[in-house]
C-alpha positions in Angstrom: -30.0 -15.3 2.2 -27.6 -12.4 1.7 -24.1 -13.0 1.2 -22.2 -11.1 3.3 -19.2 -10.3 1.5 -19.0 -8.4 -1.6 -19.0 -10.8 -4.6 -19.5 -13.2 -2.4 -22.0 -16.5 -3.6 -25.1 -17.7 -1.8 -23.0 -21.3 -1.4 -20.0 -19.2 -0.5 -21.9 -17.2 2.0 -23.8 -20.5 3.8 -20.1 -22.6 3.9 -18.7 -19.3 5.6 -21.6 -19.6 8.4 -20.8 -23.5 8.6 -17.5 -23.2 8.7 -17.5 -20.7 11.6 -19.5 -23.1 13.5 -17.2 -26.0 13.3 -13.8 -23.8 13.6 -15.4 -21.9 16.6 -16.6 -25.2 18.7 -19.9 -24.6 18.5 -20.6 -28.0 16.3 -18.4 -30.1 18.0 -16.5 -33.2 16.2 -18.9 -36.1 16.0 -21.7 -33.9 16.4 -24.3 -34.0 12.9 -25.1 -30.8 11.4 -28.5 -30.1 10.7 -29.8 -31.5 7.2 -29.9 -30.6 3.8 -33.5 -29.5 4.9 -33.2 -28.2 7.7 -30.2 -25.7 6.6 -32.7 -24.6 3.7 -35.2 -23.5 6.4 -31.8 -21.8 8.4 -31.0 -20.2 5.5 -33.3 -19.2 3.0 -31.8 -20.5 0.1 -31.9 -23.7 -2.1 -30.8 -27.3 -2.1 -28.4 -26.9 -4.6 -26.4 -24.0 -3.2 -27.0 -25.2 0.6 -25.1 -28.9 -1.1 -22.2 -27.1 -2.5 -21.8 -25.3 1.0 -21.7 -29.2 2.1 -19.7 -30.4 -0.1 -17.2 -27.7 0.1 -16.6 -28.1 4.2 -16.2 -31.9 3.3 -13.6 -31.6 0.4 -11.4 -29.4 3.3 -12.4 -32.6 5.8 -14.1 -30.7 8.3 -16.8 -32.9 7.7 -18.1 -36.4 6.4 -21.3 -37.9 4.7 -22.5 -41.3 6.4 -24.7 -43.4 3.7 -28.1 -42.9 5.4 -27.4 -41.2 8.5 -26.8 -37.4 8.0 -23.6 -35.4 7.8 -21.0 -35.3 10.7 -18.4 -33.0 12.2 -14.9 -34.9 11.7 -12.4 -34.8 15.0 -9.7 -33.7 13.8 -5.9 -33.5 15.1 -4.3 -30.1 15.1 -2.3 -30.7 11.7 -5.3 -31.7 9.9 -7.2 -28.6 11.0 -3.9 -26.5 10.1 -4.0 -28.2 6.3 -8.0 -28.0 6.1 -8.8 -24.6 7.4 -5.8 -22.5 6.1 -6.6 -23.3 2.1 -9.9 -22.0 2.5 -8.3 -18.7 3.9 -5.9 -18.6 1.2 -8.6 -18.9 -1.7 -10.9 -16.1 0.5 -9.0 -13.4 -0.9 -7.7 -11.6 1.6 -7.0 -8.1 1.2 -2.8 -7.3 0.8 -2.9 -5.6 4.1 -4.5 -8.0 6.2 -2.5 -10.1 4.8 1.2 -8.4 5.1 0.0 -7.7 9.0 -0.5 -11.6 9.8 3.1 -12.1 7.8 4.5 -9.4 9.9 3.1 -11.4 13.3 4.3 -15.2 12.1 7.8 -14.3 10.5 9.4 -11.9 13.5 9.0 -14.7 15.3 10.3 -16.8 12.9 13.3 -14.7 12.0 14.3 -14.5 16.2 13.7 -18.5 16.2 15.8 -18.8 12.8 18.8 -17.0 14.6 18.6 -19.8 17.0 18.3 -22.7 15.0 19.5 -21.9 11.3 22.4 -24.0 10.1 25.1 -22.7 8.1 23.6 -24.3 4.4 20.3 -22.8 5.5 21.9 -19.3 6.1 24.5 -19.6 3.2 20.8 -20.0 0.9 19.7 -16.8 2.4 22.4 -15.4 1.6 22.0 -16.3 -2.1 18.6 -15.6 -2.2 18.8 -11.9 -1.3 21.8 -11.4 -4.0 19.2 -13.4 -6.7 17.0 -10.5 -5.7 18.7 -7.9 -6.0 20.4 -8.4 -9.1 17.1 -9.7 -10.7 15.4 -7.3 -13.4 11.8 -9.1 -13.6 8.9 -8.9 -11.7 8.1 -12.2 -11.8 11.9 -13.3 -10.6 12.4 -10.8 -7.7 9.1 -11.8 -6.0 10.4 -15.7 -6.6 13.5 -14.6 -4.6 12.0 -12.5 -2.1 9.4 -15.3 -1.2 12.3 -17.9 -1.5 14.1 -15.7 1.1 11.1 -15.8 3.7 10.6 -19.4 3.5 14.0 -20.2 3.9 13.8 -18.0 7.1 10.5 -20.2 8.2 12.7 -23.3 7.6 15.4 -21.9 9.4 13.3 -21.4 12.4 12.7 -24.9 12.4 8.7 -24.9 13.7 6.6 -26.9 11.3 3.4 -24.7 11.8 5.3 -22.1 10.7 6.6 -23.9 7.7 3.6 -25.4 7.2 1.5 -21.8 6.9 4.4 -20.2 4.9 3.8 -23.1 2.5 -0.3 -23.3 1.8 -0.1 -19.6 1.7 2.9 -19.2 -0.6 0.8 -18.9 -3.5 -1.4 -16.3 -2.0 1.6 -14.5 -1.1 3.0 -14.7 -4.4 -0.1 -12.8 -6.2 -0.4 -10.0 -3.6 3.9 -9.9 -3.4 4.1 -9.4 -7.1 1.7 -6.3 -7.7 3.6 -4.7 -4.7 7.0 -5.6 -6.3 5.9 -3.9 -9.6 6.1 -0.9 -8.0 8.8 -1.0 -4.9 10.9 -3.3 -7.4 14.3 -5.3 -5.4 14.6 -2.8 -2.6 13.5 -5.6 0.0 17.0 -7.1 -0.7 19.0 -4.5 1.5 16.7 -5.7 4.6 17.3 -9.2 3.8 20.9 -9.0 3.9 20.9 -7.0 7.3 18.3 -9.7 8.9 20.9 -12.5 7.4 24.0 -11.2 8.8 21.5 -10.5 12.2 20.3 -14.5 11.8 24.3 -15.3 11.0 25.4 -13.7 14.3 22.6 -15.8 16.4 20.9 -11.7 17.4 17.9 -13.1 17.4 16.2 -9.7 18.9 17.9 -7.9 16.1 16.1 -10.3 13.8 12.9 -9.8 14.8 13.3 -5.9 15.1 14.7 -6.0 11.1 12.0 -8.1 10.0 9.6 -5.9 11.6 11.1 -2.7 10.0 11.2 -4.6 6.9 7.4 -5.9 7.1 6.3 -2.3 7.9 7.7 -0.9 5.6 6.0 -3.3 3.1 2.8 -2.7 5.0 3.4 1.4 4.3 4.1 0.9 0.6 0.8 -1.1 0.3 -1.2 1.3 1.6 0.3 3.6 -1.0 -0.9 1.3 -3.8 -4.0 0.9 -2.3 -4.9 4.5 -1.8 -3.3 4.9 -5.5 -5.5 2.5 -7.3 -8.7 4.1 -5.4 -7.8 7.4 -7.0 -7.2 5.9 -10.3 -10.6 4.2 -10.0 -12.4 7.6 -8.9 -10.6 9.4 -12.1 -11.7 6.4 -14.5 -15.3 7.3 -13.2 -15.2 11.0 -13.5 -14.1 10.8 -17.0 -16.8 9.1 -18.7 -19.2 11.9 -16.7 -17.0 14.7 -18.3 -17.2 13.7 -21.4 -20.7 13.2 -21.5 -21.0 17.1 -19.6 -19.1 18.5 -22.4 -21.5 16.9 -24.9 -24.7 18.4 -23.3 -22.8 21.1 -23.0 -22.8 21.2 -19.2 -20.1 21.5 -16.6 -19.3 17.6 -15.1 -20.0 17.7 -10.9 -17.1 15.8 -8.7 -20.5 13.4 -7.7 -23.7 13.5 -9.8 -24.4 14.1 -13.1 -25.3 17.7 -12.8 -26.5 18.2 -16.7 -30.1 17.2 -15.9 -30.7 19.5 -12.9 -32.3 22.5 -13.5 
């Protein structure tokens, strides 16, 4: 069996094709899965990585081992499919623009709900958290800030699915934030204050339109880094080609090795 995700492992691959079973319905809670065996037919691969596919979906609890009697879907209430699904999503490695597009769709409607519900201590720590950020000169301290400010708004919204996503993807967050930061540095903190003072006056449309403007224009600057560090790979390619060109004494082609054709 292929995986069908780059770098993706044989285990990794046959849990993914599990998991979508159980998340989807298809294996329905209290339902067995096939066996060990049987999944080894399914899938063309081995025991051992067909186990650690098993043993994966049952450390997130989407399923259980009965001594002697197979392997069963586990019902599950809709907080513990929240806390078992979402991890695995988090440690999937998601690419910074998929991810920055779901933020964008959870926290507009989190900052309209915070303008709602957001008490004064809750606003008077968004407050501080944007002028952390702005006057912070490290990396490693404006993305702590910048995240501190989002979850505060999450809180403020007072929806504990929300808080509850914001918190077992904060670290995700954090990884993908901080290379976007090293670039776009603490200019986030200008549309924090405006969405603040919109959350302070209870404009809860005005929240949601900042904190889109604000998102997008996250979304925007990580394209740029994207298409940037796709150039920068192509030029680290080209050069080892060039060098080697000049050392036949050839001229280096933008795609193939040219020095050997006649």
């Amino acid at each position: 069996m292929e995986a069908n995700k780059k770098n993706m492992t044989v285990s990794e691959a046959i849990f993914e094709q599990l998991k979508e079973r159980i998340v989807s319905g298809e294996w329905k809670p209290g339902e067995q899965i096939p066996s060990e065996n049987k999944l080894c037919q399914l899938c063309g691969a081995s025991r051992v990585s067909v186990r650690a596919a098993i043993q994966k979906l049952s450390s997130l609890g989407l399923v259980e081992s009965r001594r002697g009697g197979g392997t069963f879907v586990c019902s599950l209430s809709g907080e513990q499919h929240l806390n078992s699904v979402i991890p695995y999503f988090a440690l999937s490695h998601p690419d910074r623009i998929s991810m920055f597009e779901f933020r964008r769709i959870i926290e507009t409607e989190g900052a309209a709900l915070a303008a709602q519900r957001a008490d004064a201590e809750q606003i008077a720590a968004m407050h501080e958290a944007t002028k952390k950020m702005a006057e912070a000169t490290t990396t490693e301290d404006i993305t702590q800030y910048d995240l501190e400010f989002h979850y505060l708004i999450m809180q403020g919204s007072r929806n504990s699915i929300l808080v509850k996503v914001f918190e077992v993807l904060r670290d995700t967050y954090f990884s993908l934030l901080h290379e976007n930061v090293e670039r776009m540095g603490s200019t986030g903190a200008a549309y924090h204050q405006m969405i603040t003072v919109a959350i302070e006056s209870r404009d809860a449309d005005l929240a949601k339109v900042l904190m889109e403007k604000h998102l997008n224009n996250t979304i925007r600057a990580t394209v740029d880094l994207q298409e940037s560090e796709v150039i920068g790979e192509v030029e680290a390619e080209k050069l080892p080609r060039a060098n080697k060109a000049k050392e036949k004494g050839g001229e280096p082609c933008a795609h193939f090795d040219c020095t050997g054709l006649v």
